[in-house]
DRENZAKE-507480 format. One record per residue (C-alpha): x, y, z; residue in three letters. Coordinates in steps of 0.2 Angstrom, whole numbers. Layout:
! residues N
- xx yy zz r
- X Y Z ALA .
...
***
This chain:
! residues 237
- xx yy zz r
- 182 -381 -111 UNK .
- 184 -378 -130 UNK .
- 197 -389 -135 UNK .
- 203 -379 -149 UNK .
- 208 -368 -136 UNK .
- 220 -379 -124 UNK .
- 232 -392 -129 UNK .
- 237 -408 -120 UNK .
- 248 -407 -105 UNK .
- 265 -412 -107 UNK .
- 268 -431 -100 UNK .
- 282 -428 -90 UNK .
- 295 -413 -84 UNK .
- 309 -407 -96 UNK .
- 327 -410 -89 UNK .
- 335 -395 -82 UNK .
- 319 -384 -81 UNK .
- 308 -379 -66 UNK .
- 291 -374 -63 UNK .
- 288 -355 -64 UNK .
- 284 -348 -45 UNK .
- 266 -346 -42 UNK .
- 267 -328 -41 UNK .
- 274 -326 -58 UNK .
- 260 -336 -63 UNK .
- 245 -323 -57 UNK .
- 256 -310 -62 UNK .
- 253 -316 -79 UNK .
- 235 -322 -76 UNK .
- 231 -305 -71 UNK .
- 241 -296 -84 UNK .
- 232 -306 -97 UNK .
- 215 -302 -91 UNK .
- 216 -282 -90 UNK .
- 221 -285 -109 UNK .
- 206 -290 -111 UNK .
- 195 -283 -100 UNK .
- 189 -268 -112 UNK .
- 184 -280 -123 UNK .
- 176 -292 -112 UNK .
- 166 -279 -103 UNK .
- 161 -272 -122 UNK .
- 152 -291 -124 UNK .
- 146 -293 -107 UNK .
- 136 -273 -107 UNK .
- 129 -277 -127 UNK .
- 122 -295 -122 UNK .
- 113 -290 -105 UNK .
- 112 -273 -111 UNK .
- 117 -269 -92 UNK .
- 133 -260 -83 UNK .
- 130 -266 -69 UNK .
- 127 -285 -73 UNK .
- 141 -283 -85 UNK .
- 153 -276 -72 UNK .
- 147 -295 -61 UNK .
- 151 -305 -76 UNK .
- 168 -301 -78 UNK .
- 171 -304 -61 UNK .
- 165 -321 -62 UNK .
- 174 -321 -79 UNK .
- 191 -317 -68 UNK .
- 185 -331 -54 UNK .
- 184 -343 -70 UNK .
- 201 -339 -76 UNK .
- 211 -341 -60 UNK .
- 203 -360 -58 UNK .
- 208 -362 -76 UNK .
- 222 -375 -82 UNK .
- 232 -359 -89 UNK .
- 244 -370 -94 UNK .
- 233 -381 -109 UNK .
- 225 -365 -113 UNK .
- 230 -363 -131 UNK .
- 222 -343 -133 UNK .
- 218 -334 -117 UNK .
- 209 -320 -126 UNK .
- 198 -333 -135 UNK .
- 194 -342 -122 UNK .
- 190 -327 -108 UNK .
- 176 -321 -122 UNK .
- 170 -337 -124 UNK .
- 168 -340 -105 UNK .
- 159 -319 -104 UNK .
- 149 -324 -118 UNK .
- 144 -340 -110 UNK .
- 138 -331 -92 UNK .
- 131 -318 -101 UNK .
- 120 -327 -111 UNK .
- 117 -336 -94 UNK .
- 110 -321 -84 UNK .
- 100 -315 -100 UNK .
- 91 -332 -99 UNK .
- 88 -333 -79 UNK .
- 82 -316 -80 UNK .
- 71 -320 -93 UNK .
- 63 -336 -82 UNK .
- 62 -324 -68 UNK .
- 52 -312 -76 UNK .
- 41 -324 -83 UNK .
- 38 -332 -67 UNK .
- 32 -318 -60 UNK .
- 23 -312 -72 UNK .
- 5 -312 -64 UNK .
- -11 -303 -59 UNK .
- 0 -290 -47 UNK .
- 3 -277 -60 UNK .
- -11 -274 -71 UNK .
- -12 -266 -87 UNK .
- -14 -247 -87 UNK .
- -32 -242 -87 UNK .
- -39 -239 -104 UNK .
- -51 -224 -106 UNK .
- -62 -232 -117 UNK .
- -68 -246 -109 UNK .
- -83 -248 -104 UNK .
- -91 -248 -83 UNK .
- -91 -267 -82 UNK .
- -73 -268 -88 UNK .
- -68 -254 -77 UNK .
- -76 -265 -62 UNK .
- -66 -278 -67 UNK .
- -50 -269 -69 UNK .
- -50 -262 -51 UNK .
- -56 -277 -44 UNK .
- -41 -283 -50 UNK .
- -30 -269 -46 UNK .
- -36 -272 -28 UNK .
- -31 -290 -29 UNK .
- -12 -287 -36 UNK .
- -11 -274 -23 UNK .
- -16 -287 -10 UNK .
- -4 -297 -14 UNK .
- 9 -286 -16 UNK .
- 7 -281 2 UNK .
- 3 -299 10 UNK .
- 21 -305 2 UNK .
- 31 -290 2 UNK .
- 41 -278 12 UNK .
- 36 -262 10 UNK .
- 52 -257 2 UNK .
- 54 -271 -8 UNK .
- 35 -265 -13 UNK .
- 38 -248 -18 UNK .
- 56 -254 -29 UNK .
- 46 -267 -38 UNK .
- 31 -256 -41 UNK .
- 42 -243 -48 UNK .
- 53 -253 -58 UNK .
- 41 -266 -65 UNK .
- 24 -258 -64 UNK .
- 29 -240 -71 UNK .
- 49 -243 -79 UNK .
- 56 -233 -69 UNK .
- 74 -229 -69 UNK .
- 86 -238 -56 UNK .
- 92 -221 -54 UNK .
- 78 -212 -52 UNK .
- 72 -225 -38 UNK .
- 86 -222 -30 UNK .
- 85 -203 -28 UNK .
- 63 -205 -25 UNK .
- 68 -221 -10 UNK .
- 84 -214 -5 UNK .
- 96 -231 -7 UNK .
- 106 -235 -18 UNK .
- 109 -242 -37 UNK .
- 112 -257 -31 UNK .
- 102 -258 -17 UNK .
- 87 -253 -28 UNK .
- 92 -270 -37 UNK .
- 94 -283 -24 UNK .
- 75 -276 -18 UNK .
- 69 -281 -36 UNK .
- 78 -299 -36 UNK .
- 72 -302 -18 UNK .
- 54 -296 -22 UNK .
- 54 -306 -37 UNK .
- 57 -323 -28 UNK .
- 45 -318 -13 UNK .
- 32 -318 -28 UNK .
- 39 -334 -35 UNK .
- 37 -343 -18 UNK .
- 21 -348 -8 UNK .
- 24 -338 8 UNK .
- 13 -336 23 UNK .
- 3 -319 21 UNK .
- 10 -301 30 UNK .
- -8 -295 38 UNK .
- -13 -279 27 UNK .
- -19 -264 34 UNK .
- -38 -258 25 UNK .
- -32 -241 26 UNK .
- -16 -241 20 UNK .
- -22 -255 5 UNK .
- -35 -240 -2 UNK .
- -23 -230 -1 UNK .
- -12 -238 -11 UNK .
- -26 -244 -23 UNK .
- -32 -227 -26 UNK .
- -12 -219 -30 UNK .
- -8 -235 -42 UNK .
- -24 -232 -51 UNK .
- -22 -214 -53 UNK .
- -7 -214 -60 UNK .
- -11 -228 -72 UNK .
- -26 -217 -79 UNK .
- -20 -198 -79 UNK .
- 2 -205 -80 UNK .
- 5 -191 -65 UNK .
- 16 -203 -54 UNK .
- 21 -189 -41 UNK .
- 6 -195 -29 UNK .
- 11 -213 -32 UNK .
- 28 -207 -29 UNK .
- 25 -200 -11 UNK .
- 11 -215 -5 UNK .
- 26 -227 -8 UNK .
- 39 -217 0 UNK .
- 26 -216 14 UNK .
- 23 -233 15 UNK .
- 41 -238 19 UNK .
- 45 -223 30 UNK .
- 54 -215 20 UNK .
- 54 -198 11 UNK .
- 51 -197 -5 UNK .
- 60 -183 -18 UNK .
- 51 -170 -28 UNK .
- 47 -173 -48 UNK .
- 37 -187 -57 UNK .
- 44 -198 -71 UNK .
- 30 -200 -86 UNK .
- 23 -215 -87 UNK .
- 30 -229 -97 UNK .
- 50 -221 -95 UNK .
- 62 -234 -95 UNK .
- 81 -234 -93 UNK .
***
C-alpha cells in the first residue's frame, strides 16, 4: 500500500470513545466506492480497452477495498484508482503473454494471391497442420470460438449470434482454448473427413474473405446451427 495514502494507526483507544459498529463501517465502504465507481470503470475500460474485463476489475477492485485497513487510508478515491490501475494494467500484461504463448503455426496468414505454386504448397501444408492441431487439442466449440475470434477477428457478439452462446461464454471458450494450446495434451483422434473439410472452408475464406461457408462448417462441427450473414474478413470489435 502507497504510504502517502494511509497514516499510522493510533497506538491506543481514546477515553470515552467506541469503535464504530461494523455495519456502519461497510455502509461507509460501500458508499465510498459507488462515488467512485464511474470513475474507476472510465480507467479500467480505457487501459484494457474492454467492458467486459473492466466491469471484472472493479469487482476485484471492491474485493480489495473491503480487506483494506480503511482506517490508515489517508484518500480512499486515491487509493481505489491506484488499486484499478494496478489490475488493469495486470490483465493487459497476462493477456499479452497469453497471446504470445499461443502465438503458433494454427492460424496462418491469409493466402497471398501472388505467391507463387511452391509457396502455395507450403502454405496449405501448413494450414493442414494448424488445422490438425486445432482439432487433436480442442473442443469443437472451443475450436469454432477461437477460429473466429483469432483467426478472422471476429466480434464477441457476432460469435455469439453465428454459435448461439453467450458473450461471455463466447470468452471463457477463447481463454480455455488458449491454455489447451499452451499445454502439451494428449491428442483428440481427428476424423479425415471432417479435417478436409475444415481445411478447405478455412482456406477459402482466407483467399476470397467470404466467411459464410466457414461460418456454417464450424457451426456444423459443433452441432450447432449456424446464423445467416458473413462478417468481411479482418473485422474486428
Amino acid at each position: 500500500m502507497n504510504p502517502q495514502l494511509t497514516r499510522a494507526r493510533p497506538a491506543r483507544k481514546i477515553p470515552g470513545t467506541a469503535p464504530r459498529p461494523a455495519a456502519d463501517e461497510l455502509g461507509e465502504a460501500v458508499s465510498v466506492f459507488v462515488r467512485a465507481r464511474p470513475g474507476l470503470l472510465r480507467i479500467a475500460h480505457r487501459i484494457t480497452g474492454d467492458a467486459v474485463e473492466a466491469e471484472d476489475i472493479l469487482q476485484e477492485a471492491w474485493v480489495r477495498w473491503q480487506g483494506t485497513d480503511r482506517a490508515v487510508v489517508l484518500n480512499p478515491s486515491a487509493l481505489l484508482r491506484t488499486t484499478t490501475i494496478r489490475l488493469a494494467v495486470n490483465v493487459v500484461q497476462s493477456a499479452r503473454r497469453r497471446q504470445e504463448a499461443c502465438a503458433g503455426p494454427w492460424l496462418p496468414e491469409s493466402a497471398d494471391h501472388q505467391a507463387g505454386p511452391d509457396t502455395v504448397a507450403e502454405r496449405q501444408d501448413a494450414v493442414e497442420r494448424a488445422v490438425r492441431l486445432l482439432m487433436e487439442t480442442l473442443t469443437p466449440r472451443q475450436r469454432a470460438v477461437y477460429v473466429l475470434r483469432e483467426g478472422f477477428g471476429y466480434p464477441y457478439a457476432r460469435i455469439s449470434e453465428i454459435l448461439h452462446v453467450s458473450d461471455t461464454n463466447a470468452r471463457q471458450q477463447v481463454f480455455r482454448a488458449q491454455e489447451r494450446l499452451a499445454q502439451n495434451r494428449r491428442p483428440r483422434p481427428v476424423d479425415p473427413i471432417a479435417h478436409r473439410r475444415l481445411v478447405k472452408a478455412f482456406l477459402a475464406a482466407a483467399r476470397s474473405g467470404d466467411l459464410l461457408p466457414l461460418e456454417g462448417v464450424l457451426a456444423a462441427d459443433g452441432a450447432l446451427r449456424p446464423a445467416p450473414g458473413p462478417l468481411p474478413c479482418g473485422t474486428s470489435e
